[in-house]
N, C-alpha and C positions, 0 to 999 in steps of 0.2 A: 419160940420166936426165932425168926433166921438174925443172921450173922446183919450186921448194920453196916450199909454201904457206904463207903469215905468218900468227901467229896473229892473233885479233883484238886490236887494238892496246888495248882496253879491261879485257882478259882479266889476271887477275893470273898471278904468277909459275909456281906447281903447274897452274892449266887450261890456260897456254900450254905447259906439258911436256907435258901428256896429252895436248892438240891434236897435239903432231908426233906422237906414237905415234897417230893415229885412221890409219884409211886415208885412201887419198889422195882419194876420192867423197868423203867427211865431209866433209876437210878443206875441200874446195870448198864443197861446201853448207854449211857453216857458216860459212865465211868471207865468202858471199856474200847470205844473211841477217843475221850482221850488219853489211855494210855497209848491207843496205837497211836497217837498225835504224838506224845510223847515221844516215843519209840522212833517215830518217823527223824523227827526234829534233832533228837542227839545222834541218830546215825547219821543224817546229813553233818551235823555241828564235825562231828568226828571226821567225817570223810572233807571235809574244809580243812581241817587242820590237817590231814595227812596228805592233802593235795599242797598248803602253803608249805610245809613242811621238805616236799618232793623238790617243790619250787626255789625253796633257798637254797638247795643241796644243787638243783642245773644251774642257779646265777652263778653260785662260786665256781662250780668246773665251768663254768662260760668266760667268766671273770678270769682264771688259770692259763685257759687257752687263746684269750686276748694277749695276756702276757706273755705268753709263749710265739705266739704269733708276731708281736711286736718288738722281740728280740732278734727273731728269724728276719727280718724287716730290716731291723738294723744291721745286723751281721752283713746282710745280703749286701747296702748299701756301703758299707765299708768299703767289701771286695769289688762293688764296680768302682769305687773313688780311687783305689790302690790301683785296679787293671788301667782305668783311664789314666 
């Protein structure tokens, strides 16, 4: 007898029943779209966090270079208050 096909681990209790009753072609093709659902869904999750990840790493150097800007700002202002 072949190897017994698990349902998809995401599948609630009633679709996991009906999955063993599908034939055993189903079971395969559906167990193996949704792993590629799977697959699809944690590369995107991951590629999310390494883009919000990217994102708080440009606020701070954005944040850094406001500051830095806004010293250069003030400096500048002194030296016209002094030349005037």
């Amino acid at each position: 007898m072949a190897d017994v096909v698990e349902p998809p681990r995401s599948w609630g209790k009633e679709e996991k029943q009906r999955f063993l009753q599908l034939p055993r072609d189903l079971q395969l093709y559906f167990a193996k779209r949704e792993q590629q659902r799977d697959d699809t869904v944690r590369r995107a999750q991951n590629e999310a966090a390494q883009a919000r990840r990217e994102m708080k790493e440009l606020q701070a150097k954005l944040a850094a270079s406001e500051e830095r800007l806004a010293k250069i700002e003030e400096k500048n202002a002194e030296t016209r208050d002094v030349a005037a």
